[in-house]
C-alpha positions as CSV (number, residue, x, y, z in Angstrom):
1,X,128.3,48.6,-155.5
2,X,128.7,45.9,-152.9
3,X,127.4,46.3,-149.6
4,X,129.4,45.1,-146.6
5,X,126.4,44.5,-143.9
6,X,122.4,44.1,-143.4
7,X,122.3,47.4,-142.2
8,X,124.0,49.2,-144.7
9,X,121.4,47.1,-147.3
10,X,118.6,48.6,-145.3
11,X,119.4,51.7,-144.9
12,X,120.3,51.9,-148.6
13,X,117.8,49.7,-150.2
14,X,114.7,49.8,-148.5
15,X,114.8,53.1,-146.1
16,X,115.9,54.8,-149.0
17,X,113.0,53.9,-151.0
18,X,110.6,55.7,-147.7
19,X,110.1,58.9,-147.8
20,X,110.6,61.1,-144.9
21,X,112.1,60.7,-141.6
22,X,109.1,59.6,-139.9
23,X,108.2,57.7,-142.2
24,X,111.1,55.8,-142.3
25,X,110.2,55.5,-138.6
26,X,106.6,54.4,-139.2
27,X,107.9,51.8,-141.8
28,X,110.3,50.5,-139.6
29,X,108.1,50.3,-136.6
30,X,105.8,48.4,-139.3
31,X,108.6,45.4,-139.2
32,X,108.3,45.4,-135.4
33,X,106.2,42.5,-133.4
34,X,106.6,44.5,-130.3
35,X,108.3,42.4,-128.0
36,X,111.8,42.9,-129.9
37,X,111.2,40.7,-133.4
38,X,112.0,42.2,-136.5
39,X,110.8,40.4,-139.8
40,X,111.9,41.4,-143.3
41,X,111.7,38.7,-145.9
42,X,114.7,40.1,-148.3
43,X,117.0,41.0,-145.7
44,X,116.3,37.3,-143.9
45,X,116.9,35.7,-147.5
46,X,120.2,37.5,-148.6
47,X,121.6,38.0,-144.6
48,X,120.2,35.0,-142.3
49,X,117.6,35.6,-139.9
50,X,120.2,36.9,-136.8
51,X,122.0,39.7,-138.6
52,X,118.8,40.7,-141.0
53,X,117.3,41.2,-136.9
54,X,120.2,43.5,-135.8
55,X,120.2,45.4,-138.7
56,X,116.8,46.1,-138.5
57,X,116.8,47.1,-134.2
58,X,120.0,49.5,-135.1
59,X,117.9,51.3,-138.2
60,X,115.1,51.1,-135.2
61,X,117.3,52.7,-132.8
62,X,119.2,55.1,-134.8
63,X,116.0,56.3,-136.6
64,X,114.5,56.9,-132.9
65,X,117.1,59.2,-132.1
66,X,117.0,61.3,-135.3
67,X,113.7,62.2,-134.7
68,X,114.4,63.0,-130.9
69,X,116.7,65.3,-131.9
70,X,115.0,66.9,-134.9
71,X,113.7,70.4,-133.7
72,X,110.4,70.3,-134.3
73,X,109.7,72.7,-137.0
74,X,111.4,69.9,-139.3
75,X,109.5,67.2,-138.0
76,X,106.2,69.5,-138.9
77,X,107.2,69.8,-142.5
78,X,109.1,66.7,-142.7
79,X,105.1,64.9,-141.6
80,X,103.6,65.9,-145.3
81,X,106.4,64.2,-146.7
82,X,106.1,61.6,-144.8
83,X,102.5,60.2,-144.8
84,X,102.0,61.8,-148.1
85,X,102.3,59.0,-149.9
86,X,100.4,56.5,-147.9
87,X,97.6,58.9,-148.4
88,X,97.0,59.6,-144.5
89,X,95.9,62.3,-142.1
90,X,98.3,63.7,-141.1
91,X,96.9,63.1,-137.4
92,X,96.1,59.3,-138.0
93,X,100.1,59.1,-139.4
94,X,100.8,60.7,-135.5
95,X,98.6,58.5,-133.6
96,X,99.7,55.2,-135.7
97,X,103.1,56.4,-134.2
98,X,102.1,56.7,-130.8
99,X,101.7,52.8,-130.4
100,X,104.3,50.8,-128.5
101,X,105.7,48.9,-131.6
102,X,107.3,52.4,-132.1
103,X,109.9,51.8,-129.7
104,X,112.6,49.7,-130.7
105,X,113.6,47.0,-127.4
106,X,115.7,48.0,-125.5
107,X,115.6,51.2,-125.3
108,X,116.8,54.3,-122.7
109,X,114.6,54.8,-120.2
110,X,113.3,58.2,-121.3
111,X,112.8,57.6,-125.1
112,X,109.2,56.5,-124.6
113,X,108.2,60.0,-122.8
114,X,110.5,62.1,-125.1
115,X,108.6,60.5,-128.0
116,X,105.1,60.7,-126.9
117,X,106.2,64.5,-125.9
118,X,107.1,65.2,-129.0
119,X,104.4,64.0,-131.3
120,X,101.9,65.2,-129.1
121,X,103.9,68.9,-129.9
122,X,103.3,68.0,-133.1
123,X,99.8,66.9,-132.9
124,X,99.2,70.4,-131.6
125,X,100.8,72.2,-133.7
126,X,99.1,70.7,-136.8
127,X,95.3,71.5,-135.1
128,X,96.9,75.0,-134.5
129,X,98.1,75.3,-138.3
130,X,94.8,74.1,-139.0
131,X,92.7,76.7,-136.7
132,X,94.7,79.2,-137.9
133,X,93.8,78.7,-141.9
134,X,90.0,78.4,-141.9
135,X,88.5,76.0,-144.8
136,X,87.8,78.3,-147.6
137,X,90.3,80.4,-147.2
């Protein structure tokens, strides 16, 4: 299969390969210096450093508004999945999530709050999940 764009390589290539939506987040936030530089050896090799850079921010971008609009119930169960494999609390995963690299640049106004809202719904709900099953149980 041939694929047309840098974006389309990413998304099928490497976010492919992440599991999760947030961590396909995480990972992406990962290639983010946080002042709008995106660096990704393979995709800078095959596509040039411009459009390996645009691919990347639109992944960024798109992946930021799937988990915006992801009621949070998925979110919740998508979060096992997610940092399971990096072998993370499932709090630590949250809070690495919290950090301004996040965000791709630029970015709506309100993204930042809506984000921070909704992981820190999540972060309570997860100490609620865990008050509610007590260790031993």
């Amino acid at each position: 299969m041939t694929l047309s764009s840098a974006l389309e390589d990413f998304e099928s290539n490497t976010l492919e390969a992440v599991p999760g939506l947030l961590g396909k987040l995480s990972y992406t936030s990962s290639l983010h210096d946080g002042s709008g530089a995106y660096r990704h050896w393979g995709l800078e090799k095959v596509y040039g450093a411009d459009a390996a850079q645009r691919a990347i921010s639109s992944a960024h971008r798109m992946l930021l508004s799937q988990v915006l609009k992801t009621p949070l119930p998925v979110l919740l169960d998508d979060l096992r999945t997610s940092c399971g494999e990096e072998q993370r609390a499932e709090t630590e995963f949250l809070c690495s999530l919290t950090e301004t690299r996040s965000l791709p640049k630029p970015i709506p106004p309100a993204s930042p709050g809506h984000l921070r809202s909704v992981l820190h719904a999540l972060s309570a709900l997860l100490e609620n999940r865990h008050a509610a099953s007590p260790r031993g149980a």
